[in-house]
C-alpha positions as CSV (number, residue, x, y, z in Angstrom):
1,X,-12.2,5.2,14.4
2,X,-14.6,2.4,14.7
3,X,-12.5,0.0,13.3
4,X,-10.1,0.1,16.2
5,X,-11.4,1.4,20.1
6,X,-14.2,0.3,22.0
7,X,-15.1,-2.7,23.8
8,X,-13.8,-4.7,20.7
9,X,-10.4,-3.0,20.5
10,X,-8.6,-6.7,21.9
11,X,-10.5,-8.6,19.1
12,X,-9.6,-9.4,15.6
13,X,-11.1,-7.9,13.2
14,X,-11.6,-7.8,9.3
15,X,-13.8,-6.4,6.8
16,X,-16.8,-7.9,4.9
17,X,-18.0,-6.6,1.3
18,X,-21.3,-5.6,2.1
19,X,-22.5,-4.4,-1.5
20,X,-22.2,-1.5,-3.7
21,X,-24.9,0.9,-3.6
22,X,-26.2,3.0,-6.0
23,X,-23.8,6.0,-6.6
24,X,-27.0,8.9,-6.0
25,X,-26.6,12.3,-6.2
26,X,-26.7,12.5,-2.4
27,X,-24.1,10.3,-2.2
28,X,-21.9,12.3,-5.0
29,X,-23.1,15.5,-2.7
30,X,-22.3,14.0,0.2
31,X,-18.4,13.0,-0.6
32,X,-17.7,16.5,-2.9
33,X,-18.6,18.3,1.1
34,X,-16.4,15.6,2.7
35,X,-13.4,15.9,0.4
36,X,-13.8,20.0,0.8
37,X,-14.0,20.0,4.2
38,X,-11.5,17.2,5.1
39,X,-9.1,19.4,3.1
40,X,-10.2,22.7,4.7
41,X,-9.4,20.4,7.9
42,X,-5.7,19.5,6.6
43,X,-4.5,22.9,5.9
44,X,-5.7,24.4,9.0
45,X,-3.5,21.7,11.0
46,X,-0.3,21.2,8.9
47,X,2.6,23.3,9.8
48,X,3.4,25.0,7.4
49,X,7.9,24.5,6.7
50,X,9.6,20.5,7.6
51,X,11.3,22.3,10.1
52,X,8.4,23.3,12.4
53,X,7.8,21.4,15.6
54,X,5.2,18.4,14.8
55,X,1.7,19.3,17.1
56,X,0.8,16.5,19.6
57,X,-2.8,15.8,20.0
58,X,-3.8,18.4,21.9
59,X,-2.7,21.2,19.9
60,X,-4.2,19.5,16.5
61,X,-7.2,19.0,18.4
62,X,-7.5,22.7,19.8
63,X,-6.5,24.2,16.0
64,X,-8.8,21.7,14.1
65,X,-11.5,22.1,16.7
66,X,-11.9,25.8,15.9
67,X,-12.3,24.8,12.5
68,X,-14.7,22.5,13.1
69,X,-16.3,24.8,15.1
70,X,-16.7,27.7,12.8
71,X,-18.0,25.5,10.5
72,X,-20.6,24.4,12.1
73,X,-21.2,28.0,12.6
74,X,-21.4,28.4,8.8
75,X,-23.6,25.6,8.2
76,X,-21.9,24.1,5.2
77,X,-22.7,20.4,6.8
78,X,-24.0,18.4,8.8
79,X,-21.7,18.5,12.5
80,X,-21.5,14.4,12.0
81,X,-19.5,14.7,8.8
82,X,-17.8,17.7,9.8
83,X,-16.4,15.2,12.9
84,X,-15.6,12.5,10.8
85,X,-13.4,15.1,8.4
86,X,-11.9,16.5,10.9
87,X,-10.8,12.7,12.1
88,X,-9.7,11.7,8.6
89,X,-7.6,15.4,8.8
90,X,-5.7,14.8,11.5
91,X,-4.3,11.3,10.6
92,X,-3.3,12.1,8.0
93,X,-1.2,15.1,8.4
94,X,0.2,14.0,11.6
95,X,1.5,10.8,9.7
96,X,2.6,13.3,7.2
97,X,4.5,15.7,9.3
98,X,6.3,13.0,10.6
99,X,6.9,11.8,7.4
100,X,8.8,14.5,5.5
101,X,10.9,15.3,9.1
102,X,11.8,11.7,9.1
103,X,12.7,12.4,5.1
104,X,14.8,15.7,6.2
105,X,16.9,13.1,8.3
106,X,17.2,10.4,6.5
107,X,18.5,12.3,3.1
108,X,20.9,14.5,5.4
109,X,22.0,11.1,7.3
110,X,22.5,9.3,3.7
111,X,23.9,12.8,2.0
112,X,26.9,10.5,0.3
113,X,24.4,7.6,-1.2
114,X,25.3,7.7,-5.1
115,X,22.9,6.1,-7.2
116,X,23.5,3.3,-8.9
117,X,22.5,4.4,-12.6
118,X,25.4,7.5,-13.6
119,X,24.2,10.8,-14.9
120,X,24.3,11.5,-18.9
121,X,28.3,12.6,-18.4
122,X,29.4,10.1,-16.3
123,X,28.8,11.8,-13.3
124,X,27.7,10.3,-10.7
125,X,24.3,10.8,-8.9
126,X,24.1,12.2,-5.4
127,X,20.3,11.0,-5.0
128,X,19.6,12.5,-2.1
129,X,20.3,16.1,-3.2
130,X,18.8,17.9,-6.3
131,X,20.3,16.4,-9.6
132,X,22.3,19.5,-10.1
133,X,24.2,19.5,-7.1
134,X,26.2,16.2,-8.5
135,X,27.7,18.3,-10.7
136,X,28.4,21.2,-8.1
137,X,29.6,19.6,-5.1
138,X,32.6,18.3,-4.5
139,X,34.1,15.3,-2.8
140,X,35.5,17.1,-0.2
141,X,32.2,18.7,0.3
142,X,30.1,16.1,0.5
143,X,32.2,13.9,3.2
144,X,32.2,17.0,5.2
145,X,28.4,17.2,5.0
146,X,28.4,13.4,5.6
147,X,30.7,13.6,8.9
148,X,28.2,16.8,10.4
149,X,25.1,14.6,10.1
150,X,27.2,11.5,11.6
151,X,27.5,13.7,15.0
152,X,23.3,14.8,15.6
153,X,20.5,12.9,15.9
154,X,17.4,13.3,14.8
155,X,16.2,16.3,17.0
156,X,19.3,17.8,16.2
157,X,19.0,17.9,12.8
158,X,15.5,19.3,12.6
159,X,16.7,22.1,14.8
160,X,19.8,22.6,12.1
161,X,17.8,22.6,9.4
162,X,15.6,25.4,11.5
163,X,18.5,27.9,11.8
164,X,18.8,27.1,7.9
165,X,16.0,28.3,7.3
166,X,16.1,31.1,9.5
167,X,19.1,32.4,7.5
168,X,21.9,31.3,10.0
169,X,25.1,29.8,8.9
170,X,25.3,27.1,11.8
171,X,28.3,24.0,11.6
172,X,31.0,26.1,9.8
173,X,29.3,25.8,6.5
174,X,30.3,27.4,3.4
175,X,28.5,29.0,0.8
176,X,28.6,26.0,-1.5
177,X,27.0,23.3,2.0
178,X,24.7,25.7,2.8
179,X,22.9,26.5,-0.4
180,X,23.2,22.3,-0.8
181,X,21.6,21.8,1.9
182,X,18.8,24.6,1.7
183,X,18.6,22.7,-1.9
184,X,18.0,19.6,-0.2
185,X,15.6,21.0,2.4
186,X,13.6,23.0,-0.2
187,X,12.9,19.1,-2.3
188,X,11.7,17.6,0.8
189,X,9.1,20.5,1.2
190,X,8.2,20.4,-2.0
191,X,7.6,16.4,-1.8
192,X,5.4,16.3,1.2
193,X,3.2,19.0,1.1
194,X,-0.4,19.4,2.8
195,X,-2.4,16.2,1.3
196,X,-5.1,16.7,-0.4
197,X,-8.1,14.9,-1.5
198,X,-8.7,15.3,-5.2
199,X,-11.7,14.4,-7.2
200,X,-10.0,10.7,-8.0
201,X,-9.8,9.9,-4.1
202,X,-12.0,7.8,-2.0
203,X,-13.0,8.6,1.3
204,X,-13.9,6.1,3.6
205,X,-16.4,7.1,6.5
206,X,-17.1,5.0,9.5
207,X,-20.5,4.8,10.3
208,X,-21.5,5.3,14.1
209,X,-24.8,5.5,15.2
210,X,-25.1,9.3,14.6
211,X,-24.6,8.9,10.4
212,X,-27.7,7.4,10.8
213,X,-31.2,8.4,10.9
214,X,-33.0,6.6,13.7
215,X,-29.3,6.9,15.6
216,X,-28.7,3.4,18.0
217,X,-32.0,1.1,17.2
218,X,-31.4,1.6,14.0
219,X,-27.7,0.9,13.6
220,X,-28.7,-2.1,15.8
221,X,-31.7,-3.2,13.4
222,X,-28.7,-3.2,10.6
223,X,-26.5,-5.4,12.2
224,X,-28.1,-7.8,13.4
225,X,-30.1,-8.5,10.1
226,X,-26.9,-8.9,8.5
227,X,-24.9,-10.3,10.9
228,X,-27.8,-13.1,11.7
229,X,-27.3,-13.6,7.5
230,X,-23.3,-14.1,8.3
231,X,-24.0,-16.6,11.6
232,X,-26.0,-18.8,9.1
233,X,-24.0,-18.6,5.4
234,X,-27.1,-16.7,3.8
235,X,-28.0,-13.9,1.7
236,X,-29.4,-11.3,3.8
237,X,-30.3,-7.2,2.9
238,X,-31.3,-4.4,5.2
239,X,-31.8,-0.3,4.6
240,X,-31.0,2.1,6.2
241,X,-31.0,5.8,5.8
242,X,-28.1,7.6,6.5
243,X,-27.5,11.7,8.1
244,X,-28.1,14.3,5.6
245,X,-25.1,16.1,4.1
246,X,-27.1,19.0,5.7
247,X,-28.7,19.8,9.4
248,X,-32.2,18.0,9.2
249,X,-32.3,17.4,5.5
250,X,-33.7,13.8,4.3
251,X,-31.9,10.6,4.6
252,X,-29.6,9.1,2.1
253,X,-31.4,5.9,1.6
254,X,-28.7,3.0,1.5
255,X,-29.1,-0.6,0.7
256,X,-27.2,-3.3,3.2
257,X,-26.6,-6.3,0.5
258,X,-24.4,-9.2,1.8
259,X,-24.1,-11.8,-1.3
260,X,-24.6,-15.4,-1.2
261,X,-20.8,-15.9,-1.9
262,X,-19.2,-13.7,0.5
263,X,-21.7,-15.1,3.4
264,X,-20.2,-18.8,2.3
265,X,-17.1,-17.4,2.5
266,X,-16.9,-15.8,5.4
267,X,-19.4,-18.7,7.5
268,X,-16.3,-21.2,5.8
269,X,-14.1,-20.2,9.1
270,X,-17.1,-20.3,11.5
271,X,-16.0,-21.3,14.7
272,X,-18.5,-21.9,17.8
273,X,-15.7,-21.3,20.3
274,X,-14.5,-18.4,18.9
275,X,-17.9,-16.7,17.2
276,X,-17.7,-13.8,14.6
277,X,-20.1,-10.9,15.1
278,X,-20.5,-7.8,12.7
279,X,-19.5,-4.5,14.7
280,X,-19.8,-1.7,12.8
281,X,-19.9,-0.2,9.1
282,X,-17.7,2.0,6.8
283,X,-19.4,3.4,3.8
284,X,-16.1,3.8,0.8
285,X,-16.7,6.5,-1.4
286,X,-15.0,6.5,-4.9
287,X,-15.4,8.7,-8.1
288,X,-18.2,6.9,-9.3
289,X,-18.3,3.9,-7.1
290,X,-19.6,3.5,-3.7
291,X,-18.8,0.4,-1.3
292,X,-20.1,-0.4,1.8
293,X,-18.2,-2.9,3.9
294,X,-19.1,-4.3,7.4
295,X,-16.5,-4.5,10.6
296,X,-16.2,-8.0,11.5
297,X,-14.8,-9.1,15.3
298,X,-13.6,-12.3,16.8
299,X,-11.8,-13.1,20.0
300,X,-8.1,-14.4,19.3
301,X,-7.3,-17.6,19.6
302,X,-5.0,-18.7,22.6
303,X,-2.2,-21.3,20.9
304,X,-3.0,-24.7,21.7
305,X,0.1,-26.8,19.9
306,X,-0.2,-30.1,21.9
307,X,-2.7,-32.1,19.2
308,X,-0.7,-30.8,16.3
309,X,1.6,-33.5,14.4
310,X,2.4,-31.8,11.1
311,X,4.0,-28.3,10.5
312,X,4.2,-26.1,7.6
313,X,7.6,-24.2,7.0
314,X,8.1,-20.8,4.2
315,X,10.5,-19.7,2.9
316,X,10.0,-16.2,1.7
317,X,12.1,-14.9,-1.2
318,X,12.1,-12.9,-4.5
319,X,12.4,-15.2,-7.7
320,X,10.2,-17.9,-5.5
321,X,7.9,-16.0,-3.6
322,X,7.4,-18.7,-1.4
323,X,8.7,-21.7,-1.0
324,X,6.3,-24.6,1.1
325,X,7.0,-27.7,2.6
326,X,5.1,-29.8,5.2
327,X,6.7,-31.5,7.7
328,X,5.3,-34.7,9.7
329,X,6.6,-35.1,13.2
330,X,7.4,-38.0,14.9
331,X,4.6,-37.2,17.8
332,X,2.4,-34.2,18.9
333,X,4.2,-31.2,19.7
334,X,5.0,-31.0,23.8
335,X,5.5,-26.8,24.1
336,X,7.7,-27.0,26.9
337,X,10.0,-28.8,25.1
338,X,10.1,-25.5,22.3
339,X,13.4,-23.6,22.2
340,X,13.6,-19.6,22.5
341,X,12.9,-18.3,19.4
342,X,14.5,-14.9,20.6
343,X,18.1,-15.5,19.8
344,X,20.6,-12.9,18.6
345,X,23.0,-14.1,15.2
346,X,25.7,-15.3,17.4
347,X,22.8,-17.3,19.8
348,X,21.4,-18.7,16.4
349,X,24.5,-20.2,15.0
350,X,25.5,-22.2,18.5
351,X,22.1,-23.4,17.9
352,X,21.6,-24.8,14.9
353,X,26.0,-26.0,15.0
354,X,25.3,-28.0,17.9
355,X,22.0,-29.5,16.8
356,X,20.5,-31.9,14.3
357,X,17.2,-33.5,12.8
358,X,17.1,-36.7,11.2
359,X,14.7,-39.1,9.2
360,X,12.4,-38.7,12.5
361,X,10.7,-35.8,10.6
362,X,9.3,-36.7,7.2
363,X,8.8,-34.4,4.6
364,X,5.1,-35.1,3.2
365,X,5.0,-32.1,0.2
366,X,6.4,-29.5,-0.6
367,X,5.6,-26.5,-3.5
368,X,7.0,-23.6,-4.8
369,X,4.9,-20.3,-6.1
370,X,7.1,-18.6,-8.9
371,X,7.4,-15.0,-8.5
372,X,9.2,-14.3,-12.0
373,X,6.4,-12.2,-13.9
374,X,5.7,-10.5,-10.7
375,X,9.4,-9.5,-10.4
376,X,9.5,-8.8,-14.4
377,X,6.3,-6.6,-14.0
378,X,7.4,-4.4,-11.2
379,X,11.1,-3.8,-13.4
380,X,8.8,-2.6,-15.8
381,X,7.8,-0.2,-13.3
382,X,11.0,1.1,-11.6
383,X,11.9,1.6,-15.4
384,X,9.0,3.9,-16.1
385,X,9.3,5.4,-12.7
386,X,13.2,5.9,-12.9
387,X,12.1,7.7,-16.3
388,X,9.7,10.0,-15.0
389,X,11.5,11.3,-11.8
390,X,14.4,12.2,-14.2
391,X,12.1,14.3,-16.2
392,X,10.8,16.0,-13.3
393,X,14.2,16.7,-11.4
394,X,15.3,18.5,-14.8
395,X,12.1,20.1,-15.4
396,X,12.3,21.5,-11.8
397,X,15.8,22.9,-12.3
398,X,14.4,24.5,-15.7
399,X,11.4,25.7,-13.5
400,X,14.0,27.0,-10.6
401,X,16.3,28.9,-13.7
402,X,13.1,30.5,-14.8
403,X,12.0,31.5,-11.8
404,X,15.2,33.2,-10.7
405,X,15.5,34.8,-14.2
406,X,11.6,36.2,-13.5
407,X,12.7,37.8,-9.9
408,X,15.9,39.4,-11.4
409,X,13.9,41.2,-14.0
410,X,11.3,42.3,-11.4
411,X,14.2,43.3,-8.9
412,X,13.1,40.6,-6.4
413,X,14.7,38.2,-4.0
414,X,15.7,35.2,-6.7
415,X,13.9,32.8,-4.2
416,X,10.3,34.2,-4.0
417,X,7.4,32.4,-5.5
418,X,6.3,33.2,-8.9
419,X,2.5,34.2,-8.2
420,X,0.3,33.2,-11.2
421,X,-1.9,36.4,-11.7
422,X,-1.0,38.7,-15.0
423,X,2.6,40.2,-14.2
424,X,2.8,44.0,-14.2
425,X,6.1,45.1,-15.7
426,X,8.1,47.5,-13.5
427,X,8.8,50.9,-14.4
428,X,12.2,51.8,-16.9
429,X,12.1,47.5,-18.0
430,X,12.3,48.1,-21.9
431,X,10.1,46.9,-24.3
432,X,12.3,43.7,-25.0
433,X,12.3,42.5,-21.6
434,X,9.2,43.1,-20.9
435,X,8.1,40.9,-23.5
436,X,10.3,38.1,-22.8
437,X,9.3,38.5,-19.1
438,X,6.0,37.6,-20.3
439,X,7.0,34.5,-22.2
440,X,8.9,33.4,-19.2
441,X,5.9,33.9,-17.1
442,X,3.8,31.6,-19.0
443,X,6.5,28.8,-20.0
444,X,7.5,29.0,-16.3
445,X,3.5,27.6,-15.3
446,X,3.3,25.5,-18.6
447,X,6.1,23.4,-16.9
448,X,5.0,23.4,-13.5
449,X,1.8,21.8,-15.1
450,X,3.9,19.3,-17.1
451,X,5.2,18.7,-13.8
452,X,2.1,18.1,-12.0
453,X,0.8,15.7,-15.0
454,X,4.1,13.7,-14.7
455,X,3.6,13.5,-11.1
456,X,0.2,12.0,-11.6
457,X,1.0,9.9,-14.0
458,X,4.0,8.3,-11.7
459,X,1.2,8.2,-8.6
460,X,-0.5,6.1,-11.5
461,X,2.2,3.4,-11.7
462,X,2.6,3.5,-7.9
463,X,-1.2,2.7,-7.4
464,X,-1.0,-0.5,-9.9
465,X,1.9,-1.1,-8.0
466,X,-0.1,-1.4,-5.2
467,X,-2.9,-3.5,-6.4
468,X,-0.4,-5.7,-7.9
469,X,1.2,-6.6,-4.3
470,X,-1.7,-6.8,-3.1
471,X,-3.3,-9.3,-5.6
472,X,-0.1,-11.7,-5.8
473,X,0.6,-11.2,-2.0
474,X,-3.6,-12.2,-0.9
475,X,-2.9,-15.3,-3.6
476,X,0.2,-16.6,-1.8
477,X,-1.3,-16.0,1.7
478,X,-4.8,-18.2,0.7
479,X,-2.3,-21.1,-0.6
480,X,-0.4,-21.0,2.6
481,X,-3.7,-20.8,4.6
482,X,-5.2,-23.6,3.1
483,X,-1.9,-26.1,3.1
484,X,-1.9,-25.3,6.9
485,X,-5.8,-26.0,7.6
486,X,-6.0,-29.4,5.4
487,X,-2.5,-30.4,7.5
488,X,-4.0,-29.0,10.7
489,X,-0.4,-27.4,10.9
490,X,1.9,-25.4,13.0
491,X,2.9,-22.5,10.5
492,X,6.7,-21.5,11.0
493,X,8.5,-19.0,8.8
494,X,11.3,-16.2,9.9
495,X,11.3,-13.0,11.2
496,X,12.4,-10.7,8.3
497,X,11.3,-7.0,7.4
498,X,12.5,-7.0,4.0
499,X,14.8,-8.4,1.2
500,X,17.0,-6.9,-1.3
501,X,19.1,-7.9,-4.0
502,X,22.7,-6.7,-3.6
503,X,24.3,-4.3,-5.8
504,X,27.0,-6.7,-6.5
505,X,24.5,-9.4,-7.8
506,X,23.6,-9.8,-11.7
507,X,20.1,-9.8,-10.7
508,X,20.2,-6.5,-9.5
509,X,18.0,-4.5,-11.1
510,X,18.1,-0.9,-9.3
511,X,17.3,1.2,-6.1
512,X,14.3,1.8,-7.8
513,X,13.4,-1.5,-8.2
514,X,14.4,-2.6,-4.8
515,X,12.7,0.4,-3.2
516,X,9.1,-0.7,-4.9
517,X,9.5,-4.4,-3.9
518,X,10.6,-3.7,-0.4
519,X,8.5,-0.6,0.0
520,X,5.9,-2.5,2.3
521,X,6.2,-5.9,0.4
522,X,7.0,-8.1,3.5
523,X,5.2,-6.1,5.9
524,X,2.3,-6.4,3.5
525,X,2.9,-9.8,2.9
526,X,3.4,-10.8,6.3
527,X,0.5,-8.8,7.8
528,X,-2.1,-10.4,4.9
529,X,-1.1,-14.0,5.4
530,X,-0.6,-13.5,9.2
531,X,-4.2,-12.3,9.8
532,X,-5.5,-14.9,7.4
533,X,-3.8,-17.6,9.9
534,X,-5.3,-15.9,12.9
535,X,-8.8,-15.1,11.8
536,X,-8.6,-18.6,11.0
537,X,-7.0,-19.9,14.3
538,X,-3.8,-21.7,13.0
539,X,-1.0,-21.3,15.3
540,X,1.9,-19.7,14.2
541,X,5.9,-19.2,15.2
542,X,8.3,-17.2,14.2
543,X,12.2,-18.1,14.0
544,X,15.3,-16.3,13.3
545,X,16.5,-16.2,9.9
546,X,20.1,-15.8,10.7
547,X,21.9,-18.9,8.5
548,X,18.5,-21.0,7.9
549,X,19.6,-21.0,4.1
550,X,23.0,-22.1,4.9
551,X,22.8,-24.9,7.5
552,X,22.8,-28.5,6.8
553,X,20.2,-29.5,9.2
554,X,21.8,-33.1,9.0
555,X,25.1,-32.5,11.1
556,X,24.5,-28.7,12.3
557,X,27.2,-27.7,9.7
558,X,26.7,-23.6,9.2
559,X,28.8,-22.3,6.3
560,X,27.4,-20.1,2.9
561,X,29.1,-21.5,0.8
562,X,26.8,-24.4,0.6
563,X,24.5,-22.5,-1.1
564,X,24.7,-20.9,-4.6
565,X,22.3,-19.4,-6.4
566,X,19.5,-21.8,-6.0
567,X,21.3,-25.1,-5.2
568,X,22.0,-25.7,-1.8
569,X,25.5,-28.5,-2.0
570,X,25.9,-30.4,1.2
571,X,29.8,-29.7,2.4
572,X,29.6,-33.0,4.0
573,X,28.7,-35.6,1.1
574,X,27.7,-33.3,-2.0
575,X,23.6,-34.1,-1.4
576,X,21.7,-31.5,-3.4
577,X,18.7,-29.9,-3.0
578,X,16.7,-26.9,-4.3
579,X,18.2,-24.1,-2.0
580,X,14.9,-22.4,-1.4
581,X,12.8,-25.8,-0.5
582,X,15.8,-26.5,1.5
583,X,15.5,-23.2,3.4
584,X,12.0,-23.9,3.9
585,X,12.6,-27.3,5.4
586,X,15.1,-25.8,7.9
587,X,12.8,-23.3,8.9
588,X,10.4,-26.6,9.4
589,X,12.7,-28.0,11.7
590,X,14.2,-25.6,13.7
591,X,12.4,-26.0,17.0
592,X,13.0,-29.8,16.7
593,X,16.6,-29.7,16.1
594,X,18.0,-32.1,19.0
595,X,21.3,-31.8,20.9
596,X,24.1,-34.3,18.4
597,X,24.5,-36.9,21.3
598,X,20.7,-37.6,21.5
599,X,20.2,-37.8,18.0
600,X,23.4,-40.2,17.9
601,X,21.6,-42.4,20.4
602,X,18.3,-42.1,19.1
603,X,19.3,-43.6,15.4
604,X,21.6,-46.6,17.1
């Protein structure tokens, strides 16, 4: 994509709001062809069962090709749109593929994981098997089924699964572990399926020269008119007229609009030594909104620390999202004097026990940014969520009783698909079954449409879920962005992937909740604020968190106990302090803790 390759590939890059053109019926035309054909595209590369082998490039390429081909053939579109479905295609079911295999292992790895919220009776949850299976397996069962997956790894399993599937009885299972684990198989299938592009999606296009009519001069013509309106922090507007939907039909006209605000914006983190240039555009396609956005590219920065005096410390956390403190250093930062940040939990401990920091580094502010409502509003979430995926796991076991109950009064296998055309009752069924054959028929795809409505409407809660993070997450990033460039600052915080609250803590509030605050919250978090502090050229270090909320930076004294809840109690002399803002201002100081003799001598 033209985001990512090419001769700017090393650069950093983000994405400027370049207007919202007017939603035409070319436009409308032009995305309906793109979501067909991107879908046609999909299901003529996914593999069809979890258990088939996952295509490498090649292979996608030489299936999807011969789509692309034949329709091209067919004429149905122009061949630059049938290219850029085909792209969009193939990312996305090879992420998917790898997706629901990685699902398969993960739920046959974790097979004993009992949920922390009990079913109706008391029983508990297995939640990585059907809800029904709780009930059915027992113990025994299930630590057998625990101890198989313990000995195979991922490869293994896949290839387990496969015989499954093929009807063999591989590991000794019985009857009861098989049919659990064909249960299990069949929910992962169901969950990732070919994805789709429905009319509520938005497809995002990358514009090359051949989406547009005049092809190089006049991609060239658009940015530069628009990026000579970024170099100066002005309004600027160009057109352009992109491919037809169909082989030499007219242009889609397009206007290029960069606003006054986002060209101040943007020209705010000018930098003559590291210039900005616009690189390419992506046209965003929505229901009834369409957004174009331009490619920006910079060179990175190369980390100069040796005029910086002050450094900005976080501490990232749950109840305070982050907690900020700036630190003023004694001098200007000498880099060769900068400890290895790659330590190990048993490195990190000798190193912050057997050094200290002292009054040498002042604190000079310090701020906290609450996440409470954002925590309260996500529980509100998992709740609904929580609700809803009941409902369906017990509308799917109605759904698979139904189905069964269907096949045995046709005289099928119990497994086969119910197909939706008008049944035709088999010969010597009497008049009552027939009839309630019927009625089964038709409750049995009422449901599966209850279920597909409940599914949307849980996809729903998962999108807001998104936009939240994503709102709260760009506000915390901007504050930490702009404490570092008044300060001129080093930013340090930890290395950390994600957080959860322990089962055994009163604030826990659920897998569910965990799962949607961890599900990409730091990596989100991280990578927003991160690439705000590059674009921007602030330097920026990353420690271990191993013990940084449980040292006492004063006398390299490591023990947890020092911290409860969110006072951090000094074992040493009882000094207090907020235990987050305390965390922060360790993380502050870490690369400037000093071995205990030398800050012994330094304060005589």
């Amino acid at each position: 994509m033209a985001y990512g390759k090419g001769k700017t590939k090393d650069m950093l890059k983000r994405m400027a709001d370049l207007g919202r053109p007017v939603m035409s019926d070319n436009l409308s035309e032009l995305r309906s062809r793109c979501l067909d054909i991107t879908g046609q595209m999909a299901k003529a590369g996914f593999s069809t069962h979890v258990t088939d082998p996952v295509p490498n490039g090649k292979d996608l390429d030489a299936t999807m090709l011969r789509m692309q081909r034949d329709l091209i053939k067919a004429s149905v579109m122009n061949v630059v749109w049938i290219e850029k479905c085909r792209l969009l295609a193939k990312s996305a079911i090879t992420e998917q593929m790898k997706r629901r295999q990685r699902n398969l292992f993960g739920r046959f790895r974790h097979i004993d994981t009992i949920g922390d919220r009990k079913l109706p009776d008391g029983t508990a949850r297995l939640i990585n098997l059907p809800e029904e299976w709780s009930y059915r397996l027992g113990a025994d069962d299930v630590a057998e089924l625990k101890q198989l997956a313990e000995t195979m790894d991922f490869h293994e399993v896949i290839d387990f699964f496969g015989r499954l599937h093929a009807g063999e009885t591989p590991g000794n299972l019985t009857d009861m572990q098989r049919d659990a684990l064909l249960a299990l198989m069949s929910q992962v299938q169901e969950r990732f399926q070919c994805p789709e592009w429905g009319q509520e999606a938005v497809i995002q296009l990358h514009l090359d020269y051949r989406c547009i009519k005049g092809t190089k001069q006049a991609l060239s013509s658009a940015l530069e008119a628009i990026g000579s309106g970024l170099g100066q922090g002005r309004p600027a507007a160009h057109h352009i007229a992109l491919a037809s939907h169909t082989a030499r039909g007219a242009g889609i006209s397009l206007e290029i609009r960069l606003a006054p605000g986002t060209a101040q914006s943007i020209h705010e983190h000018h930098d003559p030594d590291r210039p900005y240039r616009l690189t390419g555009l992506a046209l965003e396609l929505g229901p009834e909104v369409a957004q174009l956005r331009g490619i920006l590219a910079r060179p990175k920065v190369t980390m100069d620390l040796s005029e910086i005096t002050h450094v900005v410390a976080e501490d990232f956390g749950l109840v305070d999202t982050s907690s900020l403190v700036v630190l003023e250093l004694p001098g200007s930062i000498d880099p060769e004097t900068l400890p290895s940040v790659n330590k190990t939990k048993t490195q990190a401990e000798k190193h912050l026990s057997n050094n200290v920091s002292g009054e040498e580094i002042r604190l000079v502010e310090s701020l906290q940014l609450s996440g409470r409502n954002f925590l309260v509003r996500i529980n509100e979430m998992a709740g609904a969520v929580d609700q809803l995926r009941s409902e369906i796991d017990r509308s799917y076991n109605r759904l698979d009783r139904i189905r069964q109950e269907i096949n045995r009064l046709l005289g099928r296998d119990l497994r086969e698909m119910v197909e939706e055309a008008v049944l035709t009752a088999p010969r010597g069924l009497n008049a009552a079954d027939v009839d309630r054959l019927l009625r089964m028929h038709g409750r049995f795809f009422r449901l599966l449409g209850g279920i597909g409505k409940m599914k949307a409407r849980r996809r729903s809660i998962y999108r807001s879920l998104a936009g939240l993070k994503k709102s709260w997450f760009g506000y915390v990033a901007n504050i930490r962005m702009r404490l570092a460039s008044k300060y001129r600052a080093l930013v340090v915080s930890e290395k950390l992937d994600y957080q959860v609250i322990p089962t055994d803590k009163t604030s826990y509030k659920g897998r569910t909740f965990n799962r949607m605050i961890n599900n990409g919250a730091r990596a989100q978090y991280t990578s927003r604020a991160d690439n705000k502090l590059d674009w921007r050229g602030i330097p920026q270090i990353k420690i271990p968190a191993f013990y940084t909320s449980s040292t006492d930076w004063r006398n390299g004294h490591v023990d947890k106990a020092q911290r409860r809840g969110e006072v951090f109690t000094a074992a040493a002399d009882g000094a207090r302090w907020h235990a987050d803002l305390h965390a922060a201002e360790m993380i502050g100081r870490w690369l400037f803790l000093r071995p205990r003799n030398t800050a012994a001598q330094a304060a005589a």
